[in-house]
NUDRENVEX-998776 format. One line per 4 residues: number of its first residue (from 0); their letters; for each residue z, y, x of C-alpha. Coordinates in pm, 1 decimal, decimal comma. Layout:
N
NUM) a) Z Y X ~ ...;
//
This chain:
183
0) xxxx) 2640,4 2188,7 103,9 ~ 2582,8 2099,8 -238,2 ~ 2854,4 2351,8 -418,4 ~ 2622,0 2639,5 -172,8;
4) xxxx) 2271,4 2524,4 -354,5 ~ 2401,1 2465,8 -704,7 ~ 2591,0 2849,1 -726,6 ~ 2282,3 3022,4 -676,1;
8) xxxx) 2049,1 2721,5 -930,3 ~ 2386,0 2766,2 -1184,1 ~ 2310,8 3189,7 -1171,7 ~ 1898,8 3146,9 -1167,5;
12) xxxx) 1938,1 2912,7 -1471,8 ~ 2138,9 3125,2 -1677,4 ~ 1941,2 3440,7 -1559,5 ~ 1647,4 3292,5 -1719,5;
16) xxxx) 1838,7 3134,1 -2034,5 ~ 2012,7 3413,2 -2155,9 ~ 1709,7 3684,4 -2142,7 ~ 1624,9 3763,4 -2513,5;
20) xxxx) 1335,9 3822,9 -2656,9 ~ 1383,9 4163,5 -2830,4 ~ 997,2 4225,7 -2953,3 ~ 1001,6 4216,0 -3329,2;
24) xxxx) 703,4 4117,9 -3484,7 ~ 603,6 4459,2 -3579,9 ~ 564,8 4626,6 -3221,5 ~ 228,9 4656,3 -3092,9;
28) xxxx) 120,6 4413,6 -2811,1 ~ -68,7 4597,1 -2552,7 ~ -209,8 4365,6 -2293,5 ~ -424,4 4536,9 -1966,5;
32) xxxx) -686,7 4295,3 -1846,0 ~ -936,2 4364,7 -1629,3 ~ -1095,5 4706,8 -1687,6 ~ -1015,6 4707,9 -2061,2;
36) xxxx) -701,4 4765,6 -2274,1 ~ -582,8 4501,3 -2600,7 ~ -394,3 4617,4 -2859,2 ~ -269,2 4317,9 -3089,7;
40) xxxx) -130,6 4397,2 -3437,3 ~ -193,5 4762,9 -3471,3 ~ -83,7 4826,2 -3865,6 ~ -183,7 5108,9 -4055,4;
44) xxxx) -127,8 5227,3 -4360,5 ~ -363,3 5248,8 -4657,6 ~ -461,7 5616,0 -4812,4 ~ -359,7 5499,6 -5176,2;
48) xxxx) -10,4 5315,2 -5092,9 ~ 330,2 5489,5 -5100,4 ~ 460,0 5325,0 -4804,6 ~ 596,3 5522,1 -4507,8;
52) xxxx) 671,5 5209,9 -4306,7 ~ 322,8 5263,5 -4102,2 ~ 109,5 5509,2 -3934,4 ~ -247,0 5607,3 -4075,6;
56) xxxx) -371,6 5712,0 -3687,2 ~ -412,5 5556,6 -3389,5 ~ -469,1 5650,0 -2995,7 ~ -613,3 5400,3 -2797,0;
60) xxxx) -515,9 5545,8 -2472,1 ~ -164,3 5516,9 -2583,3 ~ -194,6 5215,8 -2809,5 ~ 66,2 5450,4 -3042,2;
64) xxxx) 36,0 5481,5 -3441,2 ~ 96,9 5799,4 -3627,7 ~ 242,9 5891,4 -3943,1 ~ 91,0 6197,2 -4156,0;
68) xxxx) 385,4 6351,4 -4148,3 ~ 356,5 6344,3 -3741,8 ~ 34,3 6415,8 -3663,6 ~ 0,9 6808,5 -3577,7;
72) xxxx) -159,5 7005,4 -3333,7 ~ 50,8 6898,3 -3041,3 ~ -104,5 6580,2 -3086,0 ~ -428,9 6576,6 -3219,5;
76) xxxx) -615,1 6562,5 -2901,1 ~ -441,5 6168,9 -2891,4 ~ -574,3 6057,9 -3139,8 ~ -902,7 5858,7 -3179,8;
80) xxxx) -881,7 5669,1 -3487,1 ~ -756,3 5781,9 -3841,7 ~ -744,4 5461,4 -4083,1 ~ -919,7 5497,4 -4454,6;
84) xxxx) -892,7 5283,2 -4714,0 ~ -838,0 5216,1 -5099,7 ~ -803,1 4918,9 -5369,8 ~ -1256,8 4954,4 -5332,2;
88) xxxx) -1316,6 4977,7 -4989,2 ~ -1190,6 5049,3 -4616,9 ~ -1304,9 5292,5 -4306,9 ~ -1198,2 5469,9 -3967,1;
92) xxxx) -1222,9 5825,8 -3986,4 ~ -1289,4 6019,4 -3689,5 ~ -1030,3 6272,9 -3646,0 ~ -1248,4 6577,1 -3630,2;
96) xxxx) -1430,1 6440,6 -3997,7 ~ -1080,9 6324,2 -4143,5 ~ -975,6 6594,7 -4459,3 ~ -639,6 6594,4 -4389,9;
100) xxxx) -665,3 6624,9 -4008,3 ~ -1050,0 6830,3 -3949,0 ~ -907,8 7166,5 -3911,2 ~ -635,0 7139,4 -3660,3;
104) xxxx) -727,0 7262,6 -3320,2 ~ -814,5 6953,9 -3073,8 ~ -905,0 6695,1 -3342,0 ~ -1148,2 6448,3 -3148,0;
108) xxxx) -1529,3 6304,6 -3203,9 ~ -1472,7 5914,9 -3222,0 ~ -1810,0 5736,5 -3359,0 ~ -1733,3 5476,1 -3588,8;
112) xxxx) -2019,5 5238,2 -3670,5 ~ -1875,4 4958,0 -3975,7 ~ -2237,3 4857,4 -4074,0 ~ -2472,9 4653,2 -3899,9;
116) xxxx) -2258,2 4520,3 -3601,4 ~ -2332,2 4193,9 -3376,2 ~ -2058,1 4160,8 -3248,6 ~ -1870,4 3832,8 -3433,2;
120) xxxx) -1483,3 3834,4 -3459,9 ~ -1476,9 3490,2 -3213,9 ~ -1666,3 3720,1 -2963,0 ~ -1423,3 3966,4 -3010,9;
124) xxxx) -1170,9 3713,2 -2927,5 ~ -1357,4 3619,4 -2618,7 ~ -1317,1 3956,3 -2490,9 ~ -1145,7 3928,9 -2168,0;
128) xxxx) -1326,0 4260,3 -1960,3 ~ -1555,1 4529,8 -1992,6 ~ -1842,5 4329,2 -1982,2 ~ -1978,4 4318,6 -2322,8;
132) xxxx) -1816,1 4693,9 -2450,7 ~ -1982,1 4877,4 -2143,0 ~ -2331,0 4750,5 -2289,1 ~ -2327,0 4855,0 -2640,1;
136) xxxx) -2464,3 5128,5 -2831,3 ~ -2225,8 5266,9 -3058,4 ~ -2425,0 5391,7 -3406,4 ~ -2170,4 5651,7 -3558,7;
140) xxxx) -2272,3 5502,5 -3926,4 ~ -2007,0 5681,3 -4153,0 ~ -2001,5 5365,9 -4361,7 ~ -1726,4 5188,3 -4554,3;
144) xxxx) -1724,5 4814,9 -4617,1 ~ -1525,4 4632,6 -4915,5 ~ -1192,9 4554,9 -4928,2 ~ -1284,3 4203,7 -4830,6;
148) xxxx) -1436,3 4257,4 -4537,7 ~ -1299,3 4098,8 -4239,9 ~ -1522,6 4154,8 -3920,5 ~ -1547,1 4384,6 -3637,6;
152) xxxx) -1591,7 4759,3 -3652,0 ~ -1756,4 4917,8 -3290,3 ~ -1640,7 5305,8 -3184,4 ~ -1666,1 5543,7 -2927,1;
156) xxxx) -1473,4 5773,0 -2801,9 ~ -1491,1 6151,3 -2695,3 ~ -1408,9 6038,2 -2344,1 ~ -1687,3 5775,2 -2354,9;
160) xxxx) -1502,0 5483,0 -2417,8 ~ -1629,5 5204,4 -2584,4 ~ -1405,1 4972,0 -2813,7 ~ -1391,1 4698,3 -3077,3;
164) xxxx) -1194,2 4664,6 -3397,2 ~ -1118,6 4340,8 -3543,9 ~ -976,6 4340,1 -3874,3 ~ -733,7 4107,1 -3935,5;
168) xxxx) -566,6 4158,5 -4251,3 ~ -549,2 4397,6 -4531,9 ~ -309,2 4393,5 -4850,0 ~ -148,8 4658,7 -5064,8;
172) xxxx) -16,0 4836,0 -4799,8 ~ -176,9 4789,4 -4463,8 ~ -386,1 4714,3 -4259,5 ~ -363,4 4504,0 -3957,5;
176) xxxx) -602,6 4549,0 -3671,3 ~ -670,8 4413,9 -3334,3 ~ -802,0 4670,2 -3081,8 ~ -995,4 4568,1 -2741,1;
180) xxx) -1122,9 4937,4 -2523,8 ~ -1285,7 5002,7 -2174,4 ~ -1024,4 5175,2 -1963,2;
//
């Protein structure tokens, strides 16, 4: 009786040991909860830095970053947020009033408003469902902030969806954001 219970603990034990964890630290975490999606880490890269290591777009349907060189007409229409920033200041373009990206076919409206939000980063962090996004007035502001700042940044969508940015951190290269959207 007891060789029949400890073959099948012996395989669940192992089973559970031997599962690696294969997420490096640079993949996006994309959590669903409730009616809204999380996106931890997104990094994206700075205008003025030579790196190709990160993306300078983001879609927050697909939680995916894009490089320059793979953002194109085929794709456009996925994209929501295109990142901005130099050694004075940072900003989120919409992709439709980016320079690089205004012209193709299918670039998207997103309203961006940097200046004047409420909404604290520990609120941010306290977002767990759609309550607070689905009742806020997005301002599209076409601000910048300094380099320094490190608050949240409210946008909308050209579906309607309503989201929060929280910055996180910002060096030389990147920027590191965390993303919370209604559905």
């Amino acid at each position: 009786m007891k060789k029949i219970l400890v073959l099948p603990l012996l395989v669940l034990f192992v089973g559970f040991t031997s599962c690696s964890d294969d997420d490096s630290e640079d993949e996006v975490v994309v959590e669903e909860t409730g009616a809204i999606l999380s996106y931890e880490d997104v990094e994206l890269k700075l205008i003025d830095s030579d790196s190709d290591e990160y993306g300078v777009a983001f879609s927050v349907t697909t939680g995916e970053t894009y490089k320059q060189s793979e953002i194109a007409e085929e794709n456009i229409a996925e994209i929501d947020l295109i990142s901005f920033a130099n050694q004075v200041f940072i900003a989120f373009n919409s992709p439709d009033n980016d320079r690089d990206f205004e012209e193709l076919e299918g670039a998207k409206t997103t309203l961006i408003q940097m200046a004047n939000v409420e909404m604290t980063a520990e609120e941010f962090d306290m977002i767990e469902d759609d309550t607070l996004l689905k009742d806020l007035t997005v301002v599209n502001d076409d601000e910048s902030q300094p380099i320094t700042y490190r608050d949240v940044v409210l946008f909308e969508t050209a579906e309607g969806k309503i989201g929060a940015i929280k910055i996180n951190l910002l060096n030389a290269e990147r920027i590191s954001i965390d993303v919370k959207v209604i559905k």
